[in-house]
PyMOL Python script that loads the backbone (N, CA, C, O; Angstrom):
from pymol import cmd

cmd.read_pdbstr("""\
ATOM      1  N   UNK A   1       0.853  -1.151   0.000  1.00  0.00           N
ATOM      2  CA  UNK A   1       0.000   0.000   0.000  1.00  0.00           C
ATOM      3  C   UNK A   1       0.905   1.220   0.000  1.00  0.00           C
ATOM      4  O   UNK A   1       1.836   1.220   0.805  1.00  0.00           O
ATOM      5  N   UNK A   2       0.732   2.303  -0.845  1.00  0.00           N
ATOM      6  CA  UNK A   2       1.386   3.328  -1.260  1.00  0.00           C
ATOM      7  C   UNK A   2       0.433   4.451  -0.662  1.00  0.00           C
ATOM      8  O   UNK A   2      -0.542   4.783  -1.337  1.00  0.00           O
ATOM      9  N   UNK A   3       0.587   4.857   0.165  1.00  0.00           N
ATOM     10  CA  UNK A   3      -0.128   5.750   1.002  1.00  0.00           C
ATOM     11  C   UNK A   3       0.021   8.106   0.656  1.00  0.00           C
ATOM     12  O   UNK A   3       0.969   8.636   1.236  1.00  0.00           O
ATOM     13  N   UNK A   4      -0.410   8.541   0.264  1.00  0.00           N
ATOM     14  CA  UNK A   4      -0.360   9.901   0.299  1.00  0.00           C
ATOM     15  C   UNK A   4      -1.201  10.928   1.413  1.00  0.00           C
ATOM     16  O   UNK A   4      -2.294  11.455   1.208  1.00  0.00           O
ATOM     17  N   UNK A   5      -0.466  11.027   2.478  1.00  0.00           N
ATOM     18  CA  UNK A   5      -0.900  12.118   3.207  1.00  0.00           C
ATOM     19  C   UNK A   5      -1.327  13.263   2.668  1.00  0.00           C
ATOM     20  O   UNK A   5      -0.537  13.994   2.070  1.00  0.00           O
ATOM     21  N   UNK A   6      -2.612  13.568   2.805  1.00  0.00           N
ATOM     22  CA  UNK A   6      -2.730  15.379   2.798  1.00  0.00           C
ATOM     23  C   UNK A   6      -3.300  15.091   0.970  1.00  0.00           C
ATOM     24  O   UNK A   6      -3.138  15.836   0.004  1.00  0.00           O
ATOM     25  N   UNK A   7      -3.837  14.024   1.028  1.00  0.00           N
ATOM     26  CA  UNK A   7      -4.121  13.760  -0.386  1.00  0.00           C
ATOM     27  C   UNK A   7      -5.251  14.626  -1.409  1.00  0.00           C
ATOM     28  O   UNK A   7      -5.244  14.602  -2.640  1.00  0.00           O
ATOM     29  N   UNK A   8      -6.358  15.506  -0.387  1.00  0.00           N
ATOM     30  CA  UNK A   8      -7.508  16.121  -0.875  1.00  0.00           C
ATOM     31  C   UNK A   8      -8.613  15.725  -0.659  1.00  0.00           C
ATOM     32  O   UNK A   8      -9.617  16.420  -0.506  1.00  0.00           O
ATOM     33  N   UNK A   9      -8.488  13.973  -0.610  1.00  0.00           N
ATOM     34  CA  UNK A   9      -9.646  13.509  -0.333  1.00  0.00           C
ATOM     35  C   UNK A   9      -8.898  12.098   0.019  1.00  0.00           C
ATOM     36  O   UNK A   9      -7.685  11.924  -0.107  1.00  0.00           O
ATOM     37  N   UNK A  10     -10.034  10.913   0.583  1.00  0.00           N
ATOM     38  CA  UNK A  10     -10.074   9.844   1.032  1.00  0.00           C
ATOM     39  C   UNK A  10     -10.590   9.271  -0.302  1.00  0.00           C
ATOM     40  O   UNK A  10     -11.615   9.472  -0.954  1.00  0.00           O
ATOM     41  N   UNK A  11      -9.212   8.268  -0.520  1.00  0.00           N
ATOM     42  CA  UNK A  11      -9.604   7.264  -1.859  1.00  0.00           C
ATOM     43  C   UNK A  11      -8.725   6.388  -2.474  1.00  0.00           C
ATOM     44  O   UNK A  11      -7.617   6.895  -2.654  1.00  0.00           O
ATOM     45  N   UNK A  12      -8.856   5.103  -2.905  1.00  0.00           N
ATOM     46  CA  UNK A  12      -7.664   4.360  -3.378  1.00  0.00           C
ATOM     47  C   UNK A  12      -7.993   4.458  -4.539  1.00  0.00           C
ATOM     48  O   UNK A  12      -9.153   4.391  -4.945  1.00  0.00           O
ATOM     49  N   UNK A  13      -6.750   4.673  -5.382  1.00  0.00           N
ATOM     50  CA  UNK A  13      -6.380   4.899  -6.724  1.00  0.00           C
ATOM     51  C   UNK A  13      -6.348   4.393  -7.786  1.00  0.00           C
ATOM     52  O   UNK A  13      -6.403   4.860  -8.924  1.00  0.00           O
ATOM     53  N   UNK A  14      -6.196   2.751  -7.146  1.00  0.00           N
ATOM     54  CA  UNK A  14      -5.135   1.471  -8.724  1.00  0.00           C
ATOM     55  C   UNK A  14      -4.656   1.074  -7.658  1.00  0.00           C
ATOM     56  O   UNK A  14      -4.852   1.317  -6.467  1.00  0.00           O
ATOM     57  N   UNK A  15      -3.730   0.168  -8.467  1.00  0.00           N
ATOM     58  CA  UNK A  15      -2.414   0.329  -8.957  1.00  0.00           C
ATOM     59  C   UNK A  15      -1.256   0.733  -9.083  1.00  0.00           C
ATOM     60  O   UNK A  15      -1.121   1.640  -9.903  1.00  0.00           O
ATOM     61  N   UNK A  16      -0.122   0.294  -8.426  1.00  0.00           N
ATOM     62  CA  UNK A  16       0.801   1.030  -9.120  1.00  0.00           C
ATOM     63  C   UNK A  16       2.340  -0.061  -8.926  1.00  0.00           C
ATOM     64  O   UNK A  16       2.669  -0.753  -7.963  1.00  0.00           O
ATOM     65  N   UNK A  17       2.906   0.114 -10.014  1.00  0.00           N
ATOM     66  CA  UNK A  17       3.901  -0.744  -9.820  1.00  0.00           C
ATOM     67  C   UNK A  17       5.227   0.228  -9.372  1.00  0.00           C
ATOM     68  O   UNK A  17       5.337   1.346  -9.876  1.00  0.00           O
ATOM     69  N   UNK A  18       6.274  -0.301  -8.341  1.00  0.00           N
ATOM     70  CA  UNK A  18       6.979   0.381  -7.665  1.00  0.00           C
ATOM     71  C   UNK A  18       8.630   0.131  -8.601  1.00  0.00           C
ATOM     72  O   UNK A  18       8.834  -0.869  -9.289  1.00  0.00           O
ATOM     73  N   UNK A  19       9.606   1.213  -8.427  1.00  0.00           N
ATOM     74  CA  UNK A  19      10.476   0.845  -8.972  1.00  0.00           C
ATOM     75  C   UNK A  19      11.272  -0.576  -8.928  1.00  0.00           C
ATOM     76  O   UNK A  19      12.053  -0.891  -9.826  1.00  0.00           O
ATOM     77  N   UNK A  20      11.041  -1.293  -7.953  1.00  0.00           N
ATOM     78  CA  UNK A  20      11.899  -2.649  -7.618  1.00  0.00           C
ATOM     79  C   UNK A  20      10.894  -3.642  -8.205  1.00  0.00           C
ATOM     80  O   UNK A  20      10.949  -4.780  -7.738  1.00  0.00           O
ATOM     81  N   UNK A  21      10.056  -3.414  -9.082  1.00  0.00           N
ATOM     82  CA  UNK A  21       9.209  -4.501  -9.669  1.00  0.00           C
ATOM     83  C   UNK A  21       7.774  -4.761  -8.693  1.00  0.00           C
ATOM     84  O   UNK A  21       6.790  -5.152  -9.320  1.00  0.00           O
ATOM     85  N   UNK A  22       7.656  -4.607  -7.541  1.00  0.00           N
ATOM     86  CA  UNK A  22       6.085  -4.721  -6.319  1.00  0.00           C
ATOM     87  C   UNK A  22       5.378  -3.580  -7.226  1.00  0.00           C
ATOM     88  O   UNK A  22       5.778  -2.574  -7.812  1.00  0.00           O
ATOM     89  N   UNK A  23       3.984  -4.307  -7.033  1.00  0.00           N
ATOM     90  CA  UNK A  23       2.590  -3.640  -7.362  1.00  0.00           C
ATOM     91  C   UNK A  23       2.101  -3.537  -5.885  1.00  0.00           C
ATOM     92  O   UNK A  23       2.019  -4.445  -5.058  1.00  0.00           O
ATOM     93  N   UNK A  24       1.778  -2.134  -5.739  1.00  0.00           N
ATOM     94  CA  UNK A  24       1.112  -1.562  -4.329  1.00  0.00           C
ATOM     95  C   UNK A  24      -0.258  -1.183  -4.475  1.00  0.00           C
ATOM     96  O   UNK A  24      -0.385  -0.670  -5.586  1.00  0.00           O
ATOM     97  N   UNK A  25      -1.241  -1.204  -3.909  1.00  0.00           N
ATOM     98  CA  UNK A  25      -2.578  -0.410  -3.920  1.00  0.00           C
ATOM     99  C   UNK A  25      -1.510   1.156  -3.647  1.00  0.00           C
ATOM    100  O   UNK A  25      -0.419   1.413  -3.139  1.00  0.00           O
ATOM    101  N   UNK A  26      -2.795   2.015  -4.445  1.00  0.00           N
ATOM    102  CA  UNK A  26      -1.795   3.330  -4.223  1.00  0.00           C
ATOM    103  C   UNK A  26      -3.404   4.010  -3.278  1.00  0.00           C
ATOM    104  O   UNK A  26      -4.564   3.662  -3.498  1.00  0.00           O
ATOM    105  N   UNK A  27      -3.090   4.667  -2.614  1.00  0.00           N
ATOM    106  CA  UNK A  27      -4.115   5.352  -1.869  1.00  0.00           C
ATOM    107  C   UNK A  27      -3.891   6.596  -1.100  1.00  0.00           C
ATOM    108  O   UNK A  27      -2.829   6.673  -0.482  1.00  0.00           O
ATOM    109  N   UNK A  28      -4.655   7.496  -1.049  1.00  0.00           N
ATOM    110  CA  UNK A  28      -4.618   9.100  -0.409  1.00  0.00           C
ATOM    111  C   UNK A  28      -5.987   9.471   0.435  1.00  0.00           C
ATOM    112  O   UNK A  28      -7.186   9.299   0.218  1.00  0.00           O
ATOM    113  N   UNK A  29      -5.068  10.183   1.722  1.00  0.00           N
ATOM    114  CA  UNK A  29      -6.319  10.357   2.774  1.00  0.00           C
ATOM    115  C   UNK A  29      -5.977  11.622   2.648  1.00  0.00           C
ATOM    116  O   UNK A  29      -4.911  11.894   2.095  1.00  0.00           O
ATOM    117  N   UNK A  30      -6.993  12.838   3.241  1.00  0.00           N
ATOM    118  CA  UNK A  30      -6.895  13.673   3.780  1.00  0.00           C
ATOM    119  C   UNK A  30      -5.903  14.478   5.149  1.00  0.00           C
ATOM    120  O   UNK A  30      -5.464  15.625   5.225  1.00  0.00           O
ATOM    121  N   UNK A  31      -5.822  13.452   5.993  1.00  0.00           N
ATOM    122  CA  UNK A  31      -5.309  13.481   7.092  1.00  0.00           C
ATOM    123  C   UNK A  31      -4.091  13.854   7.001  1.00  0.00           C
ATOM    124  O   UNK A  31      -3.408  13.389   6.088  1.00  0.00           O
ATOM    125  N   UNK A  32      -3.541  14.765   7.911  1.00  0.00           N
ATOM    126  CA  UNK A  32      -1.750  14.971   7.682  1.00  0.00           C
ATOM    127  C   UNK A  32      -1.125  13.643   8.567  1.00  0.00           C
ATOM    128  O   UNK A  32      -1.728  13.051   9.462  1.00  0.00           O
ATOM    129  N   UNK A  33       0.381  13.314   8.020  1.00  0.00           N
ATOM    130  CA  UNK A  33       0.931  12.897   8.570  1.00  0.00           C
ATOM    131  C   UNK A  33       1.258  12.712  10.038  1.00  0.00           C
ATOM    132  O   UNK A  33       1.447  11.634  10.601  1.00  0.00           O
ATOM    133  N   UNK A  34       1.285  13.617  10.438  1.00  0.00           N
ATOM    134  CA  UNK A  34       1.208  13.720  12.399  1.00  0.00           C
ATOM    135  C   UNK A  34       0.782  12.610  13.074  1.00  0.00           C
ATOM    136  O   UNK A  34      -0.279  12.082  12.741  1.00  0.00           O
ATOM    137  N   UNK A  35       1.436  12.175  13.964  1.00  0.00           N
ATOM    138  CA  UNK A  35       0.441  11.426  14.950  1.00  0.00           C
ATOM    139  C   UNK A  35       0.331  10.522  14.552  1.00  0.00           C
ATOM    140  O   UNK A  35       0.064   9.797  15.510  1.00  0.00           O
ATOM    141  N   UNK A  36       0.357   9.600  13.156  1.00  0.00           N
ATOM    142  CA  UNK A  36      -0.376   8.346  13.140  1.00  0.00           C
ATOM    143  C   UNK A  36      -2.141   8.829  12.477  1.00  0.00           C
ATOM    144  O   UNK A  36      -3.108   8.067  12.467  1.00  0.00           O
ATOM    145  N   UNK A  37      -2.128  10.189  12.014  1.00  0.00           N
ATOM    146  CA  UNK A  37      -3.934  10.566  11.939  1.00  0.00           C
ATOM    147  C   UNK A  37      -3.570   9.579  10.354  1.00  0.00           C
ATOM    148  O   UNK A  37      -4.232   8.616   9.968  1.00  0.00           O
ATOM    149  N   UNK A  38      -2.554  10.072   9.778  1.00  0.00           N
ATOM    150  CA  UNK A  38      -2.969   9.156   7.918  1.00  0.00           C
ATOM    151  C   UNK A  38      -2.826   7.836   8.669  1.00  0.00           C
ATOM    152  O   UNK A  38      -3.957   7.554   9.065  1.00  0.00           O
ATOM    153  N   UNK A  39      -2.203   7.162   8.941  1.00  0.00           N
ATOM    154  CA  UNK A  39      -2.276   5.712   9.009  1.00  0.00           C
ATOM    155  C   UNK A  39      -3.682   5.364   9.335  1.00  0.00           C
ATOM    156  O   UNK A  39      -4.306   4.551   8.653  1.00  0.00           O
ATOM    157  N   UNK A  40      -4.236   6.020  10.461  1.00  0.00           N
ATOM    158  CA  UNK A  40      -5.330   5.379  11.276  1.00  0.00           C
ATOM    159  C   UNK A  40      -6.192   6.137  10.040  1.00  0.00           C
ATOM    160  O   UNK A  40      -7.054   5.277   9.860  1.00  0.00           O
ATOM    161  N   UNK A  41      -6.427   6.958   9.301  1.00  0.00           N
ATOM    162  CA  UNK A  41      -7.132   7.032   8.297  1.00  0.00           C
ATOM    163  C   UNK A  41      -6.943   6.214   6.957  1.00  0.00           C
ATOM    164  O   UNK A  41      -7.870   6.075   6.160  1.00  0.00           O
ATOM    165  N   UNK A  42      -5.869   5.759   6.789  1.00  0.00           N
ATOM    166  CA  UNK A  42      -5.990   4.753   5.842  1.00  0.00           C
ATOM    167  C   UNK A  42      -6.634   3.136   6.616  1.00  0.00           C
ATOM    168  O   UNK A  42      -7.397   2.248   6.237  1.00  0.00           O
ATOM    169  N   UNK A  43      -6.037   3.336   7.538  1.00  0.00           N
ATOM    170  CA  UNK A  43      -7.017   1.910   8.197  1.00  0.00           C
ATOM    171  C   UNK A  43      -8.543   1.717   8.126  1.00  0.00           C
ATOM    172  O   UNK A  43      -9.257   0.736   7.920  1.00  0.00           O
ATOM    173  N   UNK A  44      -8.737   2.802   8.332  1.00  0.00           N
ATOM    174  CA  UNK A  44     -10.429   2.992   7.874  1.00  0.00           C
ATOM    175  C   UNK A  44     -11.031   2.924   6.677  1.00  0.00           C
ATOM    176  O   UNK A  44     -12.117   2.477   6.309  1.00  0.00           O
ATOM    177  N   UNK A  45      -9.747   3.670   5.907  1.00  0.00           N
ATOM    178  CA  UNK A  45      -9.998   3.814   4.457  1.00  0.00           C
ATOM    179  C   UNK A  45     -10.456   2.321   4.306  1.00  0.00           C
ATOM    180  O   UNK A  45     -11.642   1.999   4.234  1.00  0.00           O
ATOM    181  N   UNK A  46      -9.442   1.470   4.267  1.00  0.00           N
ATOM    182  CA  UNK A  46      -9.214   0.045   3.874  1.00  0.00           C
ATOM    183  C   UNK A  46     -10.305  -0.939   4.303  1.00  0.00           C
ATOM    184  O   UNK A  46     -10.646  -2.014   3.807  1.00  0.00           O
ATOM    185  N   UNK A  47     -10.860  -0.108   5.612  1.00  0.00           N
ATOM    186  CA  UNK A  47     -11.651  -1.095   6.204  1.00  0.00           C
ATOM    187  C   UNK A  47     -12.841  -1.031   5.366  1.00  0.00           C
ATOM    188  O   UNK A  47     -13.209  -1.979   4.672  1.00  0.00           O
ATOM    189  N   UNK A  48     -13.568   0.329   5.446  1.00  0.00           N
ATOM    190  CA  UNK A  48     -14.193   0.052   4.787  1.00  0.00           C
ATOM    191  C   UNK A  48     -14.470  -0.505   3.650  1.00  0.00           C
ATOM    192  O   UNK A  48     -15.267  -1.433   3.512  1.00  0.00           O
ATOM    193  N   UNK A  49     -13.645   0.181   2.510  1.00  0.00           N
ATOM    194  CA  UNK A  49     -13.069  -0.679   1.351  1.00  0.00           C
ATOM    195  C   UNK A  49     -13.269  -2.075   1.185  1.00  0.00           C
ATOM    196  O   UNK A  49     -14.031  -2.517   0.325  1.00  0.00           O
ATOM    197  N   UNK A  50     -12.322  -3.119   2.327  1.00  0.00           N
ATOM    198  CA  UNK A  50     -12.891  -4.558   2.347  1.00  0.00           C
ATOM    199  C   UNK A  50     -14.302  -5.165   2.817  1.00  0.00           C
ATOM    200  O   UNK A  50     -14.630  -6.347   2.717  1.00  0.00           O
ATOM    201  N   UNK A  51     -15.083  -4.106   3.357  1.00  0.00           N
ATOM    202  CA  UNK A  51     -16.401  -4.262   4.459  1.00  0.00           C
ATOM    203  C   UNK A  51     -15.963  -5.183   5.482  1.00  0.00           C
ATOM    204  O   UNK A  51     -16.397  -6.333   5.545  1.00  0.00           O
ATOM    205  N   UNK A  52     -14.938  -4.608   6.451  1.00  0.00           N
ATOM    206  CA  UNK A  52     -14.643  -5.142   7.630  1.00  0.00           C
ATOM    207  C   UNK A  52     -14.691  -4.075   8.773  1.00  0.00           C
ATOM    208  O   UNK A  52     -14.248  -2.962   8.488  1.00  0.00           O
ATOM    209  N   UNK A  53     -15.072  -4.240   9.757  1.00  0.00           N
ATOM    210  CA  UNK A  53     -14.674  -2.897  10.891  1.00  0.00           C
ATOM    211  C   UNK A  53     -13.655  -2.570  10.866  1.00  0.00           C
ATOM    212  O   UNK A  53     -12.808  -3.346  10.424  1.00  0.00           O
ATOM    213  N   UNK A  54     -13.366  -1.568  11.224  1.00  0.00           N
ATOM    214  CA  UNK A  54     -11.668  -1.069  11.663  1.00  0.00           C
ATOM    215  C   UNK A  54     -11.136  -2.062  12.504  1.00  0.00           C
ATOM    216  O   UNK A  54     -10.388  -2.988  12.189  1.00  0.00           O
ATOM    217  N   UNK A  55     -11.522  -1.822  13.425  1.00  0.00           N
ATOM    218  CA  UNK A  55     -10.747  -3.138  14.788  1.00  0.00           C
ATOM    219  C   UNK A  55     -10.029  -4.519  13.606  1.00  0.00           C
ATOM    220  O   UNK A  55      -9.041  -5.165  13.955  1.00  0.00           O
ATOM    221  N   UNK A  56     -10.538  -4.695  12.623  1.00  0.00           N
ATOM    222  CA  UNK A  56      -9.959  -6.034  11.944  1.00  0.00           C
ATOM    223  C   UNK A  56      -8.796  -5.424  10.716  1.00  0.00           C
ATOM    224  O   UNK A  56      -8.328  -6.234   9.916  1.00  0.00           O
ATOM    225  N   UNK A  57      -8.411  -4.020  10.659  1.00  0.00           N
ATOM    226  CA  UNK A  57      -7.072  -3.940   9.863  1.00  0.00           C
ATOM    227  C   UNK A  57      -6.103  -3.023  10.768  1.00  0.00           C
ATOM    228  O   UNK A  57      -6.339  -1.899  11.212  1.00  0.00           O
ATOM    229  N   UNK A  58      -4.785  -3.926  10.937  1.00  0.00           N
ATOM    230  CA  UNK A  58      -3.871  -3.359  11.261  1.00  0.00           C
ATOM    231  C   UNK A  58      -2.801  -3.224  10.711  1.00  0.00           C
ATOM    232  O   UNK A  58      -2.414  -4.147   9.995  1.00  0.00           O
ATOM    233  N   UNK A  59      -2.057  -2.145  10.851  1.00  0.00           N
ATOM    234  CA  UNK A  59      -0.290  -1.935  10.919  1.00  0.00           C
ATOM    235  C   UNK A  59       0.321  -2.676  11.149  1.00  0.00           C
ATOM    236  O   UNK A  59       0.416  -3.077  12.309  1.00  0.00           O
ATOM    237  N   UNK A  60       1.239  -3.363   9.823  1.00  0.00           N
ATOM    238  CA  UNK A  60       2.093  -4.306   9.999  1.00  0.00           C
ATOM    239  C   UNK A  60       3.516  -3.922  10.149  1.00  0.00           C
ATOM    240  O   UNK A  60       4.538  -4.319  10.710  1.00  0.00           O
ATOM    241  N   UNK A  61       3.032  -2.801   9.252  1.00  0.00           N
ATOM    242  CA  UNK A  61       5.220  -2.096   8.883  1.00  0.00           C
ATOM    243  C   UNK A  61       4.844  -0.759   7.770  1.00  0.00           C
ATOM    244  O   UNK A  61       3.917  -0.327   7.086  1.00  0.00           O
ATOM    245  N   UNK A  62       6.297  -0.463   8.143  1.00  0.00           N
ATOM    246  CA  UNK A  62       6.080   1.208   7.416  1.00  0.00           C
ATOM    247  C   UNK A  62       5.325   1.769   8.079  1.00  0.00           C
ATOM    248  O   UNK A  62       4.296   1.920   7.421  1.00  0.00           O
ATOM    249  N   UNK A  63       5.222   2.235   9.161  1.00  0.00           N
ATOM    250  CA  UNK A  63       4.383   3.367  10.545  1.00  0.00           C
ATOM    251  C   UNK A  63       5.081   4.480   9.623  1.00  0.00           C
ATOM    252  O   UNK A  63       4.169   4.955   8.945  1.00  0.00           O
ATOM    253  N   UNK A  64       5.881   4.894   9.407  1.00  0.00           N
ATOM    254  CA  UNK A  64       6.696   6.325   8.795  1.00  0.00           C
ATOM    255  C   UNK A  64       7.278   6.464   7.565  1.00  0.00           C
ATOM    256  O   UNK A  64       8.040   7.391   7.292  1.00  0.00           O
ATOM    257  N   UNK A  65       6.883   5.374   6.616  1.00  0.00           N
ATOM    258  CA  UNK A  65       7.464   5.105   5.359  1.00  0.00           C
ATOM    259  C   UNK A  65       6.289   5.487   4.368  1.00  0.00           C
ATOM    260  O   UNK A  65       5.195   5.609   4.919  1.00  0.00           O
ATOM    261  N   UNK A  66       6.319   5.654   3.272  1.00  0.00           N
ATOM    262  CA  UNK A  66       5.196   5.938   1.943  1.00  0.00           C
ATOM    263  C   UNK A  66       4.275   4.385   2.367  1.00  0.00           C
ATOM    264  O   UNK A  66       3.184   3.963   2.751  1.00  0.00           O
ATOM    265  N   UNK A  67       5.435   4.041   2.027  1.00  0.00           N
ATOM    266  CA  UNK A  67       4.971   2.404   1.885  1.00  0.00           C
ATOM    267  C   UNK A  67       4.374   1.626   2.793  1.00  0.00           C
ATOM    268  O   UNK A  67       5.257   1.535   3.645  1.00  0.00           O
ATOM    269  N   UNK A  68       3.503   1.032   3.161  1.00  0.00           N
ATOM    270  CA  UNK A  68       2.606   0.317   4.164  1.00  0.00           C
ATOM    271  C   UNK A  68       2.328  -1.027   4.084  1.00  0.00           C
ATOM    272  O   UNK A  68       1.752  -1.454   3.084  1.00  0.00           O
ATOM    273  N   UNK A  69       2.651  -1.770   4.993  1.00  0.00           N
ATOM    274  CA  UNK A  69       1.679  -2.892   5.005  1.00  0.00           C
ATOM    275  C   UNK A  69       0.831  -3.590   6.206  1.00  0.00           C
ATOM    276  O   UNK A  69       1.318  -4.024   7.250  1.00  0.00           O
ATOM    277  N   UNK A  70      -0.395  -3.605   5.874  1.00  0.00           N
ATOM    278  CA  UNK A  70      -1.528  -3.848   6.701  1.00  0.00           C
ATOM    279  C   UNK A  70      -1.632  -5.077   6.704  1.00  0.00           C
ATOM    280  O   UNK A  70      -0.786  -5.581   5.965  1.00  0.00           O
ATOM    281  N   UNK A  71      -2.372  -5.905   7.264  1.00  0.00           N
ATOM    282  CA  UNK A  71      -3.548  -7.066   7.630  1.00  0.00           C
ATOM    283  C   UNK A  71      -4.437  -6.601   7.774  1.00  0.00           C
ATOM    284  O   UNK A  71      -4.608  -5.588   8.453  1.00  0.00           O
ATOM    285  N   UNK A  72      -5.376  -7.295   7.090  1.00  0.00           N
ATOM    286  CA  UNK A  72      -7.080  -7.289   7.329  1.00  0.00           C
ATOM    287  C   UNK A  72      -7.454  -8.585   7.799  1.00  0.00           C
ATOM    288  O   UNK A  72      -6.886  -9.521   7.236  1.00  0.00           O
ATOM    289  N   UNK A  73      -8.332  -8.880   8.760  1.00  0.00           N
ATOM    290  CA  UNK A  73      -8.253  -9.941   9.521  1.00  0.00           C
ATOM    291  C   UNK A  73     -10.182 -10.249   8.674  1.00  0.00           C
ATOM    292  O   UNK A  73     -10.837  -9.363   8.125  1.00  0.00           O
ATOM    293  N   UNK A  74     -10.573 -11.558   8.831  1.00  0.00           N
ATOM    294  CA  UNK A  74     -12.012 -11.607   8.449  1.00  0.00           C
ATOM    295  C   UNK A  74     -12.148 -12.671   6.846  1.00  0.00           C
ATOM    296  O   UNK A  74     -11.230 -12.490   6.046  1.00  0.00           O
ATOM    297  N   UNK A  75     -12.594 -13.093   6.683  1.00  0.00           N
ATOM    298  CA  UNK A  75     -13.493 -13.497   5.117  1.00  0.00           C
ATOM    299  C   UNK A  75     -12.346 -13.279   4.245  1.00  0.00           C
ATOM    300  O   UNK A  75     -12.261 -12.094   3.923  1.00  0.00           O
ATOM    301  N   UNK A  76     -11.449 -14.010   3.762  1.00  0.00           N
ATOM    302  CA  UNK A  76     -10.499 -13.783   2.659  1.00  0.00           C
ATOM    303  C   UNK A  76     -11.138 -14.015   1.776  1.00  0.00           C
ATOM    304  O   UNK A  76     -11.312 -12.945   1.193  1.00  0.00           O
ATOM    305  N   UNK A  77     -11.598 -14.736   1.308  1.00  0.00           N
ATOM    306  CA  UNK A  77     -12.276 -14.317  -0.049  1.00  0.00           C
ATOM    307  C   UNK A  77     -13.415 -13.345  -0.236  1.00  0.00           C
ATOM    308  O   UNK A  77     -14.188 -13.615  -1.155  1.00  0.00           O
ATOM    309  N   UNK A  78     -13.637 -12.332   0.431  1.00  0.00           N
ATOM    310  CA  UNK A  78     -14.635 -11.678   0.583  1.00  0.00           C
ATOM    311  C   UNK A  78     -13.807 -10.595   0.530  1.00  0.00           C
ATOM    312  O   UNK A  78     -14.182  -9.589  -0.073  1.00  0.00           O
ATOM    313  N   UNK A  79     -12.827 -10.635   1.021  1.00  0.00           N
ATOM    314  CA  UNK A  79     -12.012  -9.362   1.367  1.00  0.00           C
ATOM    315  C   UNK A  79     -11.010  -8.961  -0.508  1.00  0.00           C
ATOM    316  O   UNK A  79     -10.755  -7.931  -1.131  1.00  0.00           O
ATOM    317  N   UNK A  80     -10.811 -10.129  -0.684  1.00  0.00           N
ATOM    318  CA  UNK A  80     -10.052 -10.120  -1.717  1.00  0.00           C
ATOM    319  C   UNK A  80     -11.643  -9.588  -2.849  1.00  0.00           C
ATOM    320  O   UNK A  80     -11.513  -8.742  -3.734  1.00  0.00           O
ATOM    321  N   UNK A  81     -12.812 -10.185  -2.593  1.00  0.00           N
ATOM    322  CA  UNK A  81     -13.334  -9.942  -3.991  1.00  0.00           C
ATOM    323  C   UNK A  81     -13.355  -8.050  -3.673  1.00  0.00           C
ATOM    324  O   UNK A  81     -12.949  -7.200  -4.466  1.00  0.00           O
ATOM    325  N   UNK A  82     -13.863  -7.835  -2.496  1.00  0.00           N
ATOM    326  CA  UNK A  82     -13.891  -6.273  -2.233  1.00  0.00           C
ATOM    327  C   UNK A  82     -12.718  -5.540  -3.328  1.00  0.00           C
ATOM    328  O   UNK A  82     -13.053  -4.955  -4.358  1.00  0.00           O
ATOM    329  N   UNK A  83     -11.414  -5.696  -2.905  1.00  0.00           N
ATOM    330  CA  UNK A  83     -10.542  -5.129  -3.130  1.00  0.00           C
ATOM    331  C   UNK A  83     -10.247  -5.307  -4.379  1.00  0.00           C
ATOM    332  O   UNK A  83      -9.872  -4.347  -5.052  1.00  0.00           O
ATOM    333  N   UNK A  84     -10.359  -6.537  -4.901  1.00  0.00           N
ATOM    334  CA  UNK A  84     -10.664  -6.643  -6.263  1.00  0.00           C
ATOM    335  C   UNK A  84     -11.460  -5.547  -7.664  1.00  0.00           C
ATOM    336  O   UNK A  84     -11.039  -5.117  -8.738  1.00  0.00           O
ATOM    337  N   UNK A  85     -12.766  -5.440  -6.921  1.00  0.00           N
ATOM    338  CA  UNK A  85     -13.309  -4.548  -7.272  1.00  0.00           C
ATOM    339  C   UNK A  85     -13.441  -2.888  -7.380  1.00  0.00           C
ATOM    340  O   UNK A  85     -13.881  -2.152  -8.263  1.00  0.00           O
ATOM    341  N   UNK A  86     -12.876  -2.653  -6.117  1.00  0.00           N
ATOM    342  CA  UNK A  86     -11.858  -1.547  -6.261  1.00  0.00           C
ATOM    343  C   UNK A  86     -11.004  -1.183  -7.328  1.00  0.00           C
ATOM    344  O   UNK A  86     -11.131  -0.176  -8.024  1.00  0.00           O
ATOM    345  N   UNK A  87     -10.152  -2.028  -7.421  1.00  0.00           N
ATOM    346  CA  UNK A  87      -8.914  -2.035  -8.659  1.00  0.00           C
ATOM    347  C   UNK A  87      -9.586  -1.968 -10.326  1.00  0.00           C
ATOM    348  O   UNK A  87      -9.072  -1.364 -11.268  1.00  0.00           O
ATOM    349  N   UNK A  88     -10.844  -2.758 -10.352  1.00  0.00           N
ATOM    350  CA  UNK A  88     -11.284  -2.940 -11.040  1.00  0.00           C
ATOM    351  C   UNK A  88     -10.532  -4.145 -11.412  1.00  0.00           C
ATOM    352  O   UNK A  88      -9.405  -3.680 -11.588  1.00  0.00           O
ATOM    353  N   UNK A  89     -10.484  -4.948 -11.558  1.00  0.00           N
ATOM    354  CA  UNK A  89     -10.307  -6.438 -11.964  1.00  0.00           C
ATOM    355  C   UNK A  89     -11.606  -7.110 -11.575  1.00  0.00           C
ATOM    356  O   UNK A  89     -12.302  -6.864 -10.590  1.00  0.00           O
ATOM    357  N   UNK A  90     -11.873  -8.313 -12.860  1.00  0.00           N
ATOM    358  CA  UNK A  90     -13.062  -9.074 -12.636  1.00  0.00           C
ATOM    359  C   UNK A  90     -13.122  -9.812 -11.137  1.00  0.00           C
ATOM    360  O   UNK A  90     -14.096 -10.496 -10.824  1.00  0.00           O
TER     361      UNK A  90
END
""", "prot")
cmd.dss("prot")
cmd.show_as("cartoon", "prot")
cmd.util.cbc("prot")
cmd.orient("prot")
């Protein structure tokens, strides 16, 4: 997950493939950096996104990096078709 603080709005993007060859969800919250407010707003972002509560996605790594990676806890294939659809893939 490719995260943009201070983005304008709350929204995942695509796609995006990173220079070392990884494809990231790319996504932008509103929230500034400070504090942990973008992370815990992309957690929400996401949650909703998969239709899981918040309480079920957490911070795995990258707390201070662009780059993020979460767990979503719940329905993997449910979670995957969500996110799927997002991206737009069948």
């Amino acid at each position: 997950m490719r995260l943009t603080p201070r983005g304008g709005r709350d929204a995942i993007d695509g796609v995006e493939a990173l220079a070392d060859g990884r494809c990231v969800l790319k996504a932008r919250v509103r929230a500034a950096p400070s504090e942990g407010e973008a992370n815990a707003a992309l957690m929400r972002l996401i949650a909703k996104a998969a239709g899981v509560p918040p309480r079920d996605v957490a911070l795995a790594g990258g707390a201070t990096a662009r780059v993020k990676r979460l767990v979503v806890s719940g329905d993997g294939p449910t979670i995957v078709a969500a996110l799927e659809k997002i991206v737009g893939r069948p």
